[in-house]
C-alpha positions in Angstrom: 0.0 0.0 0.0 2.8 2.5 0.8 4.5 1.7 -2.4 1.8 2.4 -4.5 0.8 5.7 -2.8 4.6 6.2 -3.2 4.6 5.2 -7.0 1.5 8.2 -7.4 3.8 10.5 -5.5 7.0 10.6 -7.5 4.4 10.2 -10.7 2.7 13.6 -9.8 6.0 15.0 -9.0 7.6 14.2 -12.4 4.4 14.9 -14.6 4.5 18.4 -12.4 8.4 19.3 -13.2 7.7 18.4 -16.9 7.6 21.3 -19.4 4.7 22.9 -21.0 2.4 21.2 -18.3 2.3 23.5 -15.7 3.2 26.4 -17.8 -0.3 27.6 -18.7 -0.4 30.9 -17.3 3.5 31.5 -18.4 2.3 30.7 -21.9 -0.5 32.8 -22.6 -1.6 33.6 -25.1 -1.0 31.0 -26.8 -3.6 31.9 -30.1 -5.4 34.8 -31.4 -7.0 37.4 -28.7 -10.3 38.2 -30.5 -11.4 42.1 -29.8 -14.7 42.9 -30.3 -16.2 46.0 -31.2 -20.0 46.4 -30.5 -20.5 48.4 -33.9 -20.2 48.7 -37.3 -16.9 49.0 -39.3 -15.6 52.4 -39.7 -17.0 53.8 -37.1 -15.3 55.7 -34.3 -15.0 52.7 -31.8 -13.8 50.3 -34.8 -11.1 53.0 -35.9 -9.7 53.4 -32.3 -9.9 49.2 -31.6 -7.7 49.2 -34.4 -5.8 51.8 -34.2 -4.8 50.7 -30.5 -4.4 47.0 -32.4 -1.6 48.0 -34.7 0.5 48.9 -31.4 -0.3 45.1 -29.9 0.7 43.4 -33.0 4.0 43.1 -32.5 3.6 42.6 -28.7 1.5 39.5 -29.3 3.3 36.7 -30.7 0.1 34.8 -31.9 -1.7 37.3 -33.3 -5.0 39.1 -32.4 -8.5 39.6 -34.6 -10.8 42.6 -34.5 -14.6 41.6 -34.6 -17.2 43.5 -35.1 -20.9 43.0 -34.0 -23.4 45.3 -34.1 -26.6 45.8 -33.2 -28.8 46.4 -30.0 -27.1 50.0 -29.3 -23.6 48.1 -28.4 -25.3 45.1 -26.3 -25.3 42.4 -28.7 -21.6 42.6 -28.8 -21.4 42.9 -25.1 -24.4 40.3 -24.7 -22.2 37.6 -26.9 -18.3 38.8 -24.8 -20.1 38.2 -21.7 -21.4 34.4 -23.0 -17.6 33.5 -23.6 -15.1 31.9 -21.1 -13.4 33.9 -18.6 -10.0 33.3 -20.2 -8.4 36.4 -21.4 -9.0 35.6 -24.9 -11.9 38.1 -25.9 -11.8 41.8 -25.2 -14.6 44.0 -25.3 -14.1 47.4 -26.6 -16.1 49.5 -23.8 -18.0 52.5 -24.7 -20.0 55.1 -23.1 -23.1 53.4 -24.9 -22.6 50.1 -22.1 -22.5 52.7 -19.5 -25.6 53.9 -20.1 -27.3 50.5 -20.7 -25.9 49.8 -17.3 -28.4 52.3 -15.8 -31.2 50.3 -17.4 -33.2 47.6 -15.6 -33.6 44.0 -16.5 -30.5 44.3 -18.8 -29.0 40.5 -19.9 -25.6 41.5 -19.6 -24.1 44.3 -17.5 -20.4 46.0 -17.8 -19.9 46.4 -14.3 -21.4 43.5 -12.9 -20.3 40.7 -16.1 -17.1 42.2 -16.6 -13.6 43.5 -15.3 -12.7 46.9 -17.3 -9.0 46.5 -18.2 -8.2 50.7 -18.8 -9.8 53.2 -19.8 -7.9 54.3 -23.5 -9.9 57.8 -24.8 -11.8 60.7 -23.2 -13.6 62.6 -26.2 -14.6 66.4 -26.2 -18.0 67.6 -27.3 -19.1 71.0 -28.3 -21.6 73.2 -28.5 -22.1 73.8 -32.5 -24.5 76.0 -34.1 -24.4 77.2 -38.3 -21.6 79.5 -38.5 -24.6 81.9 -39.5 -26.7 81.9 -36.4 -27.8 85.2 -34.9 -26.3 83.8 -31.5 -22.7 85.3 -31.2 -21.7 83.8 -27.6 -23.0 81.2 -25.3 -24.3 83.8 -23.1 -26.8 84.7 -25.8 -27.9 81.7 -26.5 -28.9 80.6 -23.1 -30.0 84.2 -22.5 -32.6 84.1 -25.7 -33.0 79.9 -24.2 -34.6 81.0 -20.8 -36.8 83.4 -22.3 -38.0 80.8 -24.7 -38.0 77.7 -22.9 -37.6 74.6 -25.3 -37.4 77.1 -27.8 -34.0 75.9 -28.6 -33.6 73.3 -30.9 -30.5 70.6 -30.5 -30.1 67.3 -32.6 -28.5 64.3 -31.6 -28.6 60.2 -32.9 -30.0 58.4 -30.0 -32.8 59.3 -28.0 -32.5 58.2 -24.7 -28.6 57.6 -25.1 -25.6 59.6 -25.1 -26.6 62.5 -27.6 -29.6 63.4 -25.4 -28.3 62.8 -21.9 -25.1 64.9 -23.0 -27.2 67.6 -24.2 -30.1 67.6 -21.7 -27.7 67.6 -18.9 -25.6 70.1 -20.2 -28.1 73.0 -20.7 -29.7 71.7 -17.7 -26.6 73.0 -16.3 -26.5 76.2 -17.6 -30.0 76.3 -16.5 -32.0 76.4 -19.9 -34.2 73.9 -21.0 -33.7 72.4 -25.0 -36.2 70.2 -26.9 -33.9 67.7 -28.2 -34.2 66.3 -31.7 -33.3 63.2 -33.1 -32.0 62.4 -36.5 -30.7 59.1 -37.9 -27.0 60.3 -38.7 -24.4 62.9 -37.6 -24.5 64.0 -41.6 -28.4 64.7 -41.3 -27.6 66.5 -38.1 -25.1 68.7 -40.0 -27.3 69.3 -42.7 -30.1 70.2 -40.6 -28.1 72.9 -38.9 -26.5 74.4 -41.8 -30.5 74.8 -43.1 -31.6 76.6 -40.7 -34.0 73.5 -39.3 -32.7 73.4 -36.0 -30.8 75.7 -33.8 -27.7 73.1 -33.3 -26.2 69.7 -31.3 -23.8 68.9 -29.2 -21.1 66.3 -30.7 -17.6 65.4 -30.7 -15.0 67.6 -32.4 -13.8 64.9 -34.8 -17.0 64.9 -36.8 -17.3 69.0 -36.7 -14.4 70.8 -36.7 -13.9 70.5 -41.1 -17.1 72.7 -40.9 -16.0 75.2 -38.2 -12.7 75.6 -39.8 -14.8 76.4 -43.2 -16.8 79.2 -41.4 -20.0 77.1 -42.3 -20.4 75.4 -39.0 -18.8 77.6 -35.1 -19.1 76.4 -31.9 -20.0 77.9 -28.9 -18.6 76.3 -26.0 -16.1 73.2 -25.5 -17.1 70.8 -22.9 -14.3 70.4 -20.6 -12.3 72.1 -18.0 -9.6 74.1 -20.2 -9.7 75.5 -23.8 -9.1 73.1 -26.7 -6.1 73.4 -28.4 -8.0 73.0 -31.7 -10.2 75.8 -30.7 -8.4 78.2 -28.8 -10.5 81.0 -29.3 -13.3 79.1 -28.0 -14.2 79.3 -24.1 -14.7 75.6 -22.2 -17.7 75.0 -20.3 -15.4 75.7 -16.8 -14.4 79.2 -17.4 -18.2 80.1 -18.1 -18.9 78.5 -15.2 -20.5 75.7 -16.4 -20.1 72.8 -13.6 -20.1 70.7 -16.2 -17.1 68.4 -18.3 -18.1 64.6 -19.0 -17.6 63.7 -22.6 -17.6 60.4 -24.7 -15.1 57.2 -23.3 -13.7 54.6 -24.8 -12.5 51.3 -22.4 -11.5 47.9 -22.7 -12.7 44.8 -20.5 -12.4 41.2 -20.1 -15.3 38.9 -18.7 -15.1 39.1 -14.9 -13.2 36.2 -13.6 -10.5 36.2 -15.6 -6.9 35.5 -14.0 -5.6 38.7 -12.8 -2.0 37.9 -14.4 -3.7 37.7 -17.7 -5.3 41.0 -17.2 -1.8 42.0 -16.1 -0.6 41.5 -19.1 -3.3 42.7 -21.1 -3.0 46.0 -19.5 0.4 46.0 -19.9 0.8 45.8 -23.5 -2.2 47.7 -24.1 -0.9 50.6 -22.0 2.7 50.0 -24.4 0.5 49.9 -27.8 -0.6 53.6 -26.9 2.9 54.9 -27.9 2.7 53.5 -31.5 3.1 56.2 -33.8 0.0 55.0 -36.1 -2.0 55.3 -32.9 0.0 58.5 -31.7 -1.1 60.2 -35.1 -4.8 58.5 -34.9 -5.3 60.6 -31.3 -4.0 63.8 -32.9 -5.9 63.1 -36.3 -8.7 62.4 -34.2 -8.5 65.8 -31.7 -8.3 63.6 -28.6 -5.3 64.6 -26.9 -7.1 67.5 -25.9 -7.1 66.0 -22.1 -5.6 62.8 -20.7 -7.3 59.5 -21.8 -5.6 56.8 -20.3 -6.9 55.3 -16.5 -5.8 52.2 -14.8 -7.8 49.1 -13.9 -9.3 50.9 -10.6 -9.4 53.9 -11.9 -11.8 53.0 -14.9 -14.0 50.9 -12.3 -14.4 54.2 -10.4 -14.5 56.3 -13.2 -17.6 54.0 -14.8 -19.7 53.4 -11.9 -19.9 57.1 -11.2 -21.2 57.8 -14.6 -23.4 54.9 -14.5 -25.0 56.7 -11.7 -24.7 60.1 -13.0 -26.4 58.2 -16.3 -29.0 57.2 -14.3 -30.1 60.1 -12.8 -30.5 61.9 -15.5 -32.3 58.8 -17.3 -35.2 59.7 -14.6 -35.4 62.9 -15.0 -36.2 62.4 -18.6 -38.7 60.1 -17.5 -37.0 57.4 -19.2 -37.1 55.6 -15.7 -39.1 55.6 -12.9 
């Protein structure tokens, strides 16, 4: 009897010392890391994933694979990330669209409960645009003429009940003026709405504006954040008007929750490398969001996102969207 249970012994600690078989975590990844993006290609969460994947390339020896999967206003993709095995091996590009969803009830799959957000990569700037013809000059006139005509101003935005309205409710909420908010199925409708004359403005990122502000056609107002822009720096931020007021749009990665914190080690370690790679370098500049510091930590983006889940939510209620 003590033989045999010698015999297992010594055959446990052999197969044990042998190479390769205790060597799991030391080898990953050993294939493809798939990273999925919730939307279409060539939008502005596609064109980031990949911008940020041309800098892990070369750190991952087998390869990675950008997905997309849209549908469901971001959830599908998260919906499907969340189904897969807690193994490191599917990212999900995080947005400020999963944030919102996270203020919803009965959702099937939730980003801070399902999921362990890696770092936060982007912080986006919106403005306040109006047609470069407007008879508003300043801000001050706007929300002057705004609180004598209340709802009387007219703002666009693509997603009722997402991050176009919340970011413009909440912001002239703020400045104490009340908007009717319009939606329109795309940012080029928006645009084309404003430069008619059919609404008074919207509230966007500066990617998708400033061509038409530098053209004259298209000026903004106001940026939305605590110092000027450098891409407008004639054009006063939301702090120094006294605006208490500077969220803007995020981009994050995760992993499901559960996955081996020396995986996510090194999945925030080569991410956080792949953010000096000149192609993503010039994307951020190409893209105006150097403006302010993107980057957070693995704590930090858990902080950062449940207190705009719950800044998400109360403005949610007040626009009666929940009870």
């Amino acid at each position: 009897m003590k033989r045999g249970l010698c015999f297992i012994v010594s055959l446990l600690f052999i197969l044990g010392a042998l190479p390769g078989l205790n060597a799991t975590a030391a080898e990953y990844p050993e294939r493809a890391i798939e990273i999925l993006v919730p939307f279409g290609a060539g939008g502005g969460s596609d064109t980031a994933a990949r911008a940020v994947a041309e800098g892990l390339k070369p750190q991952l020896k087998n390869g990675l694979v950008v997905n997309n999967m849209p549908g469901g206003g971001a959830t599908k993709g998260m919906l499907y990330a969340s189904q897969q095995p807690a193994d490191g091996y599917t990212v999900l590009a995080i947005t400020t669209s999963h944030l919102i969803d996270a203020a919803k009830p009965k959702t099937r799959a939730h980003i801070l409960r399902d999921f362990d957000p890696l770092c936060r990569i982007q912080w986006d700037t919106s403005a306040v645009t109006i047609s470069g013809e407007s008879q508003f000059k300043t801000l001050a006139d706007m929300i002057e003429w705004g609180k004598k005509n209340p709802k009387g101003l007219k703002f666009a935005g693509t997603s009722p009940g997402g991050w176009s309205e919340i970011q413009t409710v909440a912001f002239f909420q703020k400045s104490g003026v009340q908007v009717t908010f319009v939606p329109f199925d795309s940012g080029a409708e928006i645009k084309a709405a404003i430069l008619g004359g059919h609404i008074t403005g919207a509230v966007e990122e500066l990617a998708e504006t400033l061509p038409l502000i530098e053209a004259g056609k298209l000026k903004s107002l106001c940026v939305i954040m605590d110092k000027r822009h450098p891409a407008l720096p004639n054009v006063p931020c939301s702090k120094e008007l006294g605006i208490d007021y500077t969220h803007g749009l995020m981009r994050a990665w995760g992993v499901r929750k559960g996955t081996p914190p020396e995986r996510q080690k090194l999945l925030v370690d080569v991410i956080q490398k792949s953010l000096d790679h000149p192609m993503y370098v010039k994307f951020v500049k190409d893209n105006h969001l150097d403006a302010r510091p993107g980057y957070l930590g693995p704590e930090e983006t858990r902080k950062y996102m449940e207190e705009q889940v719950e800044f998400f939510t109360s403005v949610l209620k007040e626009l009666g969207y929940l009870k």
